[in-house]
C-alpha positions as CSV (number, residue, x, y, z in Angstrom):
1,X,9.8,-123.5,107.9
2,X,6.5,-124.4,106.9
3,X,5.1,-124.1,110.3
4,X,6.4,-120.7,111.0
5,X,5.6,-119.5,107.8
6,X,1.9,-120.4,108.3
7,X,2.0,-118.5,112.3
8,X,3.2,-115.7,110.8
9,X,0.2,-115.5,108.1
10,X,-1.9,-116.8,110.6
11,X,-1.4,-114.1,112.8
12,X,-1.4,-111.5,110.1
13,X,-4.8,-112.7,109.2
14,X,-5.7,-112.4,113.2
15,X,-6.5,-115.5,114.1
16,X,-6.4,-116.2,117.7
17,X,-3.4,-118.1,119.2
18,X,-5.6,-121.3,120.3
19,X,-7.1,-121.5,116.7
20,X,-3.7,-121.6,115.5
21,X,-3.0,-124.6,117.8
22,X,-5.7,-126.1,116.6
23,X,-4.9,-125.8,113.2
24,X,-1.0,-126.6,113.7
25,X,-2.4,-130.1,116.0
26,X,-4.2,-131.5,112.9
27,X,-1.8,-130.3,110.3
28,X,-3.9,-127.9,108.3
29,X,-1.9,-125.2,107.1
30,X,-4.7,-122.9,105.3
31,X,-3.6,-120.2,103.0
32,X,-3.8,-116.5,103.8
33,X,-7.5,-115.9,102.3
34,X,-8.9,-119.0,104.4
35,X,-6.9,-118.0,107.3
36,X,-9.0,-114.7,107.1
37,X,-12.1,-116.2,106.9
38,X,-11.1,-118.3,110.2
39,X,-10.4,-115.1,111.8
40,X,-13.9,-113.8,111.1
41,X,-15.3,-117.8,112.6
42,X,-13.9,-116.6,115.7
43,X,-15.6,-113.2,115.5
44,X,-18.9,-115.1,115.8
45,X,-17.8,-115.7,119.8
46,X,-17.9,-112.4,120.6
47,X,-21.5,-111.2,122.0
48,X,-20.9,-108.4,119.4
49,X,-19.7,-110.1,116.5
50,X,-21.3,-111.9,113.5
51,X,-23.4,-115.0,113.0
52,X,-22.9,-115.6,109.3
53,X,-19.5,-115.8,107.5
54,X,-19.6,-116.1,103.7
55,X,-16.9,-116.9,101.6
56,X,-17.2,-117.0,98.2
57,X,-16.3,-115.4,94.5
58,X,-14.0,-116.8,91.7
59,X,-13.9,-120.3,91.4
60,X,-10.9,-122.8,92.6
61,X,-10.7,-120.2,95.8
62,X,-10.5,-123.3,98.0
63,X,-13.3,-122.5,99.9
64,X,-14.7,-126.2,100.3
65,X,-11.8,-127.2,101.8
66,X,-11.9,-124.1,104.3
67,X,-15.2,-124.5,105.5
68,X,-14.8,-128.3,106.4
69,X,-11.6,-127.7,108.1
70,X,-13.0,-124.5,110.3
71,X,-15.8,-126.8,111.5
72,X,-13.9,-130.0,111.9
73,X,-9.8,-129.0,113.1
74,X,-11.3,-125.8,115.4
75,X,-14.6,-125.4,116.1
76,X,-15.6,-129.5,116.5
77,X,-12.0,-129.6,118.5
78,X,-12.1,-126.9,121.3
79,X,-16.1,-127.4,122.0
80,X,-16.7,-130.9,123.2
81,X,-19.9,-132.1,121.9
82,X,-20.7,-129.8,119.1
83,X,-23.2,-130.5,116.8
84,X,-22.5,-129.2,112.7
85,X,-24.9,-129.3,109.7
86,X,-22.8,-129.8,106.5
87,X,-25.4,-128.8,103.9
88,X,-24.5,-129.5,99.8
89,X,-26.8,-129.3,96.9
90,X,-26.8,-133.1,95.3
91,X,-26.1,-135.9,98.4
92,X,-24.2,-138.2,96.4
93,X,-22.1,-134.9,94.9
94,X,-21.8,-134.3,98.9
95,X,-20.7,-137.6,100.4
96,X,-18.1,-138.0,98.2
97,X,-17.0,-134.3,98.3
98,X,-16.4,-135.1,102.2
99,X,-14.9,-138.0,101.8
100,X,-12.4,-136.7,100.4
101,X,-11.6,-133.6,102.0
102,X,-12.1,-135.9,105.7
103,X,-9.2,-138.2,104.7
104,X,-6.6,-134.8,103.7
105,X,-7.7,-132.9,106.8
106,X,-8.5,-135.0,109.8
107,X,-5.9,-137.7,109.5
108,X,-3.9,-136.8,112.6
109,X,-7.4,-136.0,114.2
110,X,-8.9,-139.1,116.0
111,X,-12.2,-139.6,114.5
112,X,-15.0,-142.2,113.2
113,X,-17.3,-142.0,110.4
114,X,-20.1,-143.5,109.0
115,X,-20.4,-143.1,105.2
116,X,-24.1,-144.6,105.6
117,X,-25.0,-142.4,108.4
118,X,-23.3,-139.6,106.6
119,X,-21.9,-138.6,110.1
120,X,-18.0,-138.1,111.1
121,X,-17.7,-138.2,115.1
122,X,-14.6,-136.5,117.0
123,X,-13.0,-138.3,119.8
124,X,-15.1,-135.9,122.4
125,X,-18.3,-135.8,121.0
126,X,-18.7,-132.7,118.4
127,X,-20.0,-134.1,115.2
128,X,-20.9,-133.3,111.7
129,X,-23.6,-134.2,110.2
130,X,-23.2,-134.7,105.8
131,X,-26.4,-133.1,104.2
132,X,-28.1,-132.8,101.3
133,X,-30.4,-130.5,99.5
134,X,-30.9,-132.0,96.0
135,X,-34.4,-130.4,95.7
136,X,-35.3,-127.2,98.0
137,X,-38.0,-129.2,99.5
138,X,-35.0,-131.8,101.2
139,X,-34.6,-128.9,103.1
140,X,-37.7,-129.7,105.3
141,X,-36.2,-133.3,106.5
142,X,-34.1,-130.9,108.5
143,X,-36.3,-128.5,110.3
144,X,-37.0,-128.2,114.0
145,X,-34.1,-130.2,115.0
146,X,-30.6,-128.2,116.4
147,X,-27.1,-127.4,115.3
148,X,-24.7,-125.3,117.0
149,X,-23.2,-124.3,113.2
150,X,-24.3,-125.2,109.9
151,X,-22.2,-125.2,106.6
152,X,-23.5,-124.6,103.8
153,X,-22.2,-125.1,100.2
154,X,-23.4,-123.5,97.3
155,X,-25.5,-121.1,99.2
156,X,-26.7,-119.5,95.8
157,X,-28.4,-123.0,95.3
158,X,-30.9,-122.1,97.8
159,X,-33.7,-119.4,97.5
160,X,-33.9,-116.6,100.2
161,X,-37.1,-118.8,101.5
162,X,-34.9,-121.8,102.0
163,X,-32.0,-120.6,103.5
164,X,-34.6,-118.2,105.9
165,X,-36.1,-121.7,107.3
166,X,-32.8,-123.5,107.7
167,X,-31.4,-120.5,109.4
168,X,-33.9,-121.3,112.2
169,X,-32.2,-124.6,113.0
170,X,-28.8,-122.8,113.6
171,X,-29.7,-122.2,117.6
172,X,-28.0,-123.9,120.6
173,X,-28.2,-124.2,124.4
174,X,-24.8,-125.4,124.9
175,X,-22.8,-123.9,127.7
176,X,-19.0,-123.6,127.6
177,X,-16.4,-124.4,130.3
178,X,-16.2,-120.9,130.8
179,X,-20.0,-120.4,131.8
180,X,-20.3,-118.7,128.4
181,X,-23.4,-119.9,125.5
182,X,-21.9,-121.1,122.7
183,X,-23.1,-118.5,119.9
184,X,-24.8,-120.5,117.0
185,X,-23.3,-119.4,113.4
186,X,-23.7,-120.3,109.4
187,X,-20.8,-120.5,107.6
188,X,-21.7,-120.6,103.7
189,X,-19.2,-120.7,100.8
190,X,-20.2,-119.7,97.1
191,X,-19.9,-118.7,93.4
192,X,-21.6,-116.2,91.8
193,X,-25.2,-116.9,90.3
194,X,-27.8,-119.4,90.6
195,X,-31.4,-118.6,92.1
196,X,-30.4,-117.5,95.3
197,X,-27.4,-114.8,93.9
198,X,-30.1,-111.9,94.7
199,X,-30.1,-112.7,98.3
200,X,-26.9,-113.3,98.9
201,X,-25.3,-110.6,97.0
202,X,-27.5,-108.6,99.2
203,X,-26.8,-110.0,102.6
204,X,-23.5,-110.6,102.6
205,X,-21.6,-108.6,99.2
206,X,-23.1,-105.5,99.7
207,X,-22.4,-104.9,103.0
208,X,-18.7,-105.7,102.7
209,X,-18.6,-103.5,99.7
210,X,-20.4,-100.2,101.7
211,X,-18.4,-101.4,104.5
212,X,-21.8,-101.7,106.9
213,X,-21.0,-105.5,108.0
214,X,-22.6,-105.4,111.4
215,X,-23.9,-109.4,111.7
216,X,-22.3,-110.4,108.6
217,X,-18.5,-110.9,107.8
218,X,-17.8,-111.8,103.7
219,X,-14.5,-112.7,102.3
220,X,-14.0,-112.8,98.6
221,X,-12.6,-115.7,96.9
222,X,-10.0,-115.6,94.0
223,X,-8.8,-118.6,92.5
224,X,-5.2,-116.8,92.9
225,X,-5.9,-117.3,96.2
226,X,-5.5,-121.1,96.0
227,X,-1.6,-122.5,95.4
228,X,-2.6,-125.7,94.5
229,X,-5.0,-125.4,91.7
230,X,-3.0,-126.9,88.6
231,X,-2.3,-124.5,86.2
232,X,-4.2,-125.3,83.4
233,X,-7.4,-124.0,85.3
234,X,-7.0,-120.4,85.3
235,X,-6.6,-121.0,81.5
236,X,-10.1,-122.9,81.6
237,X,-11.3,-120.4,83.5
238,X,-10.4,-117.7,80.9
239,X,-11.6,-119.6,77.9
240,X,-14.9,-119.5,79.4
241,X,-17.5,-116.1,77.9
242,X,-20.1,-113.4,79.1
243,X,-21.2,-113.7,82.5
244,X,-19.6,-117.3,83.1
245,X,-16.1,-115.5,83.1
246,X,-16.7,-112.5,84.8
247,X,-18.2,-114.5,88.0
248,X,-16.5,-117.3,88.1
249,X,-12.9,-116.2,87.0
250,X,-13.2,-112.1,88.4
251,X,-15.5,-113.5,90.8
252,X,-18.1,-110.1,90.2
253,X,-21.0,-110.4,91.5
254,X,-22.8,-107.6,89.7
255,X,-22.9,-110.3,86.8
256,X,-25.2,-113.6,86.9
257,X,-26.8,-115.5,84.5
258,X,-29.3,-114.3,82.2
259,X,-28.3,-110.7,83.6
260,X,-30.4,-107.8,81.6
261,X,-28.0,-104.9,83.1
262,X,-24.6,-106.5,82.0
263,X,-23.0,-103.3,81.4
264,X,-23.5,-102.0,85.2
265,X,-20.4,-101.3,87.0
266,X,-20.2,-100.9,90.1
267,X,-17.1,-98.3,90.2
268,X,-18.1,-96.8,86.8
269,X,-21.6,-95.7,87.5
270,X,-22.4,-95.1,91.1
271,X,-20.6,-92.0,92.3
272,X,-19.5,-91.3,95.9
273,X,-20.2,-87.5,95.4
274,X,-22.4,-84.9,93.5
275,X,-22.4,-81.4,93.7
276,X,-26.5,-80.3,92.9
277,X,-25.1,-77.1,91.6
278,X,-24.0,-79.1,88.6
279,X,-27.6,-79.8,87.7
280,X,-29.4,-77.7,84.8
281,X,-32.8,-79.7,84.9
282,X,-34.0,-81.5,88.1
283,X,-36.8,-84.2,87.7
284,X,-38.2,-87.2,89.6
285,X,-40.3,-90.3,88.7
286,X,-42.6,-92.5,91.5
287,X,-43.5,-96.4,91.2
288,X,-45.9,-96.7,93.7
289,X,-47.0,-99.7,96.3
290,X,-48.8,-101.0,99.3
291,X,-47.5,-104.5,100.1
292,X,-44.2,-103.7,97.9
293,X,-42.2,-100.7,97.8
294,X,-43.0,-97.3,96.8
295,X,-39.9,-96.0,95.1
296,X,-39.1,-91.7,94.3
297,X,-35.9,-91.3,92.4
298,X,-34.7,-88.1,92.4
299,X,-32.7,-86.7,89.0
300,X,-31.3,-84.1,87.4
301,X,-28.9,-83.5,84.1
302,X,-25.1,-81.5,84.1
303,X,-24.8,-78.7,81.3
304,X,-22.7,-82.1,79.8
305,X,-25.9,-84.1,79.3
306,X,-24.8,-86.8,82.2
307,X,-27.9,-87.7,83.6
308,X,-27.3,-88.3,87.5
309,X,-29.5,-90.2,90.1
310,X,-28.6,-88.0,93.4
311,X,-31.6,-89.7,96.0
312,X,-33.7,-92.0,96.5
313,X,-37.1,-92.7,98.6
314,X,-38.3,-96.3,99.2
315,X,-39.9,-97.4,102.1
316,X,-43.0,-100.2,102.0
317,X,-46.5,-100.5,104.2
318,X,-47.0,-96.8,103.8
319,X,-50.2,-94.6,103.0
320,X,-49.2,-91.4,100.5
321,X,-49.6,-88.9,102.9
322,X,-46.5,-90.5,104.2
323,X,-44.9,-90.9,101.2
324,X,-45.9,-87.2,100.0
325,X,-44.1,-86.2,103.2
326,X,-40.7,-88.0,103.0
327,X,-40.8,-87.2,99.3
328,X,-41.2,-84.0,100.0
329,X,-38.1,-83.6,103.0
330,X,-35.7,-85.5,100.0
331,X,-36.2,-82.3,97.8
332,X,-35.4,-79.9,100.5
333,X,-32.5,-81.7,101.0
334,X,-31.2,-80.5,97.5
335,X,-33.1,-77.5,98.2
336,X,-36.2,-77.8,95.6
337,X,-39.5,-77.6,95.9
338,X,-42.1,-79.9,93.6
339,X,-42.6,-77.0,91.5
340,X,-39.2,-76.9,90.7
341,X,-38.6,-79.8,88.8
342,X,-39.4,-80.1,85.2
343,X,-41.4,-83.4,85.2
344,X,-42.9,-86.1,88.1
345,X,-44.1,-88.8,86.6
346,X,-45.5,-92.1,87.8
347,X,-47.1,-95.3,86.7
348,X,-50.4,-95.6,84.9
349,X,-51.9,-97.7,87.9
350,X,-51.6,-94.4,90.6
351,X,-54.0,-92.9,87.9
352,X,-56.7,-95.4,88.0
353,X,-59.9,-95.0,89.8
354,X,-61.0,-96.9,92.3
355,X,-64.1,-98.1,93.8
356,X,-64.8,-94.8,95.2
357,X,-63.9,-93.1,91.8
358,X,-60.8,-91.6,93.7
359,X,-57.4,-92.3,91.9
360,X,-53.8,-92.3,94.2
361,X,-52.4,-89.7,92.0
362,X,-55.5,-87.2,93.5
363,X,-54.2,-88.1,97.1
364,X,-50.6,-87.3,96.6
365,X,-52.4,-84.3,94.7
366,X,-53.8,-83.0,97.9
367,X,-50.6,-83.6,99.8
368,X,-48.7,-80.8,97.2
369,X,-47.2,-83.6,94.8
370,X,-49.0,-83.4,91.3
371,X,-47.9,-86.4,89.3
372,X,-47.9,-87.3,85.7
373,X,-48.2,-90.4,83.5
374,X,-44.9,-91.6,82.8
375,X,-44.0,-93.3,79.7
376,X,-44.4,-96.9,80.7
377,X,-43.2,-98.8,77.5
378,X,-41.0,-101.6,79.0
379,X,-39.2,-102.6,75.6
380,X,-37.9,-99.1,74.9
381,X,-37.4,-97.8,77.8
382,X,-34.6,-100.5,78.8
383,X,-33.0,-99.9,75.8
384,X,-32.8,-96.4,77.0
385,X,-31.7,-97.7,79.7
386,X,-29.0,-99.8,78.7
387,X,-27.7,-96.8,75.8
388,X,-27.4,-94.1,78.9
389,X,-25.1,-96.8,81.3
390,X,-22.6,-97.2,78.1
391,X,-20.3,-99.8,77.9
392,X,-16.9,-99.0,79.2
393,X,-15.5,-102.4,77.8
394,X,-16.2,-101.6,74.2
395,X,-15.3,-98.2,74.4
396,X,-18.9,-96.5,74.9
397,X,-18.8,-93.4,77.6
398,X,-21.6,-94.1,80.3
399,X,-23.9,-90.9,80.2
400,X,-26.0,-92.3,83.2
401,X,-25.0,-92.1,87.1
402,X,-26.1,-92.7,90.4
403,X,-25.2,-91.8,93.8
404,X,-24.5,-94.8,96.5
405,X,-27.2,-93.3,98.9
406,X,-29.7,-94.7,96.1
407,X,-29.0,-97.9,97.8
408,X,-32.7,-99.8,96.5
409,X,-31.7,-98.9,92.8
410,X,-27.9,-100.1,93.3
411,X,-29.5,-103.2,94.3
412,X,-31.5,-104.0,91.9
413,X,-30.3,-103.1,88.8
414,X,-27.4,-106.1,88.7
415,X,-30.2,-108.8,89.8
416,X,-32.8,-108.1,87.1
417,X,-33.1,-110.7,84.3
418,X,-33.9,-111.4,81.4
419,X,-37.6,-112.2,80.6
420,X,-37.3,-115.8,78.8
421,X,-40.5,-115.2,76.9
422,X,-39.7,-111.6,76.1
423,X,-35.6,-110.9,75.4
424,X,-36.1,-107.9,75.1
425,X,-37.9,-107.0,78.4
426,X,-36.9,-107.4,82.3
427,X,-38.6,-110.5,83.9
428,X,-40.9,-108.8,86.0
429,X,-40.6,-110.0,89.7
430,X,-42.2,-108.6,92.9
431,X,-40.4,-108.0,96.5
432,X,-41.0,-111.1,98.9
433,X,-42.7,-110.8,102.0
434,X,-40.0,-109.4,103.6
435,X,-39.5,-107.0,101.4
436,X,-36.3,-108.7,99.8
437,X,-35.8,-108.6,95.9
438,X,-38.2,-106.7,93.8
439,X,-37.9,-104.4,90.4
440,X,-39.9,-101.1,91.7
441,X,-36.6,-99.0,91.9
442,X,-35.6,-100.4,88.0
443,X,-39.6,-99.6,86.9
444,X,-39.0,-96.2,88.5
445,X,-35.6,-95.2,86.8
446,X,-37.1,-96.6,83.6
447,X,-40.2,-94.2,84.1
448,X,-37.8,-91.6,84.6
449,X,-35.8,-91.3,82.1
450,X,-38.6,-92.8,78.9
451,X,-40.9,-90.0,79.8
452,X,-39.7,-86.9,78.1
453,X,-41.4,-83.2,78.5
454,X,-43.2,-83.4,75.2
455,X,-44.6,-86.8,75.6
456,X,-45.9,-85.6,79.1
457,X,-47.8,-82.5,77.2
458,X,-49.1,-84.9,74.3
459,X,-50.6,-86.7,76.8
460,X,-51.7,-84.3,78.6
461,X,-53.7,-82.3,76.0
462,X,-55.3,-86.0,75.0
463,X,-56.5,-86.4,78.7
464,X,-55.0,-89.3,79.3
């Protein structure tokens, strides 16, 4: 019964018939979630498909024991001589973590294992390799050598930096008995929060949420998901408080720790559709950059006093006449003109003058965008902030909205932080190299809607 059972879930989940076998041969019967992240492992082997599965939520999901079973009873069994990473913050946490999931799964899978090699080796070769990454710099002891697949645990343990340079060891020259190149893939399992939640929520939650997965595949965990948790954890679980709860019980990954935004929600405040004739007041507010990203929100307010961010222009590495331009081409799209809208406002640096005695406000000046100093008091204008996005748990109507094509804003509001030093404030942190991360779009809302009409005048008539 139990067999049957699990081919019909299995094939409901669509895993392929031979990763079924595989499964069935070392009798690991995974539950329906698992079974759907399996089905996305074998995406990875089409030239088409994804190179990084994520799996990850709620606590208790049973994601662990997925992702040592996926390498070990399918992958490591139908490619002779494949080599897998198995990365794990804390080594010791790690070894014995594998232990014991090696002795439930691969029982009825001949194998040999070295506890002081940290290595388990299949009857034809394939491999995996126990790893550790108890500081970030660990990491290093692993770069420049190969694995066809790396697994990595706790992926929010790593920064974006780390997980970048141990992506570059997940490459492979192996060919198949079909002539084919094995395709190289990182499986990574995870809870919300920790210091690389940013990254991941953007890499792998987002695009599963907007439906974009192109190179990514993400399943969510729930620890409903997983039978065989006792049931005195789900009751842990919802004795727990504040963001704790909602990411490790709901498994929501606009919530981390030391969150700033905690009243953002997802399906309360960004809208799907807006209709500009709604809109009695249109403005705009600019945060500009060079090496980080300039950022135009486009607003407006409803006869109802709703407050609505309808667009959004962020782009990096660009001069202002390029800016001015694009700016320019979002207006027409909701069919204004500069001198249509009521206020636009920028920082206090595109305002100060340079070497030449130029300022960058004169420049987007010349290109038919006259700016204004926004109101650039941090404290109170997150409070603002935070009153206009409500909170629809206590009862408190959100007045503030914005549209999913703002898709740098939607980012970035649930990563901000508090500032340890300053409570009150946002812990001001800049975009990486890349480009990844960054608080320009939150400085640009917050510019937007602190600067009012009669502080712009005040300051106006005071030449500032």
């Amino acid at each position: 019964m139990e067999r049957e059972q699990f081919l019909e879930k299995a094939q409901r989940a669509g895993c392929p018939e031979e990763q079924v076998r595989n499964l069935i041969r070392a009798k690991v019967f995974l539950q329906p979630r698992q079974l759907a992240a399996s089905a996305a492992a074998r995406q990875c082997d089409a030239l088409a498909g994804p190179t990084a599965v994520g799996y990850g939520g709620a606590r208790g999901g049973g994601k662990s024991h997925w992702l040592l079973a996926q390498m070990g009873a399918d992958d490591c069994q139908r490619v002779p001589g494949l080599k897998c990473l198995l990365l794990r913050k804390v080594g010791k946490a790690n070894m014995e973590h594998f232990e014991d999931l090696r002795q439930r799964l691969f029982g009825k899978l001949k194998h040999e294992f070295s506890a002081y090699r940290g290595m388990l080796t299949f009857a034809n070769g394939s491999k995996i390799v126990a790893g550790h990454f108890q500081s970030e710099k660990d990491i290093d002891a692993y770069l420049g050598l190969e694995y066809d697949i790396i697994g990595i645990e706790e992926a929010t343990t790593l920064s974006h930096r780390k997980h970048q340079d141990i992506s570059t060891c997940c490459r492979s020259s192996k060919v198949l008995a079909d002539g084919h190149h094995w395709r190289p893939r990182i499986y990574s399992t995870t809870n919300p929060g920790g210091i690389g939640h940013a990254w991941y929520r953007a890499k792998f939650i987002l695009p599963f949420m907007e439906g974009r997965e192109s190179d990514t595949r993400f399943i969510p965990a729930r620890v409903d998901d997983n039978r065989y948790n006792n049931p005195e954890y789900r009751k842990v679980l919802e004795g727990l408080s504040g963001w704790q709860k909602k990411a490790w019980l709901d498994g929501n990954w606009d919530i981390a720790a030391g969150q700033f935004f905690t009243t953002f929600r997802r399906d309360v405040h960004v809208v799907d559709d807006f209709d500009d004739r709604r809109a009695v007041e249109w403005f705009a507010a600019l945060d500009y950059g060079f090496t980080h990203y300039t950022v135009c929100l486009l607003g407006c307010r409803d006869g109802d006093g709703n407050l609505f961010i309808v667009d959004e222009h962020a782009e990096r590495l660009w001069l202002p006449q390029r800016h001015a331009a694009a700016i320019k081409a979002m207006l027409t799209r909701h069919g204004l003109t500069a001198e249509r809208l009521r206020r636009l406002v920028a920082g206090a640096d595109v305002f100060s003058r340079q070497s030449d005695g130029t300022t960058i406000a004169a420049q987007y000046e010349r290109h038919g965008l006259k700016l204004r100093v926004a109101n650039t008091d941090r404290v109170n204008g997150w409070a603002e902030v935070l009153q206009k996005l409500g909170d629809v748990e206590a009862g408190i109507a959100p007045r503030l909205f914005i549209h999913r094509r703002c898709g740098r804003l939607i980012e970035t509001l649930p990563a901000l932080q508090h500032d340890p030093h300053r409570p009150e404030d946002v812990l001001k942190v800049d975009a990486d190299e890349d480009g990844n991360g960054g608080d320009d779009a939150a400085d640009t809302l917050r510019y937007l809607i602190a600067t009012k009409a009669r502080t712009i005048s005040q300051r106006k008539l005071t030449g500032a």
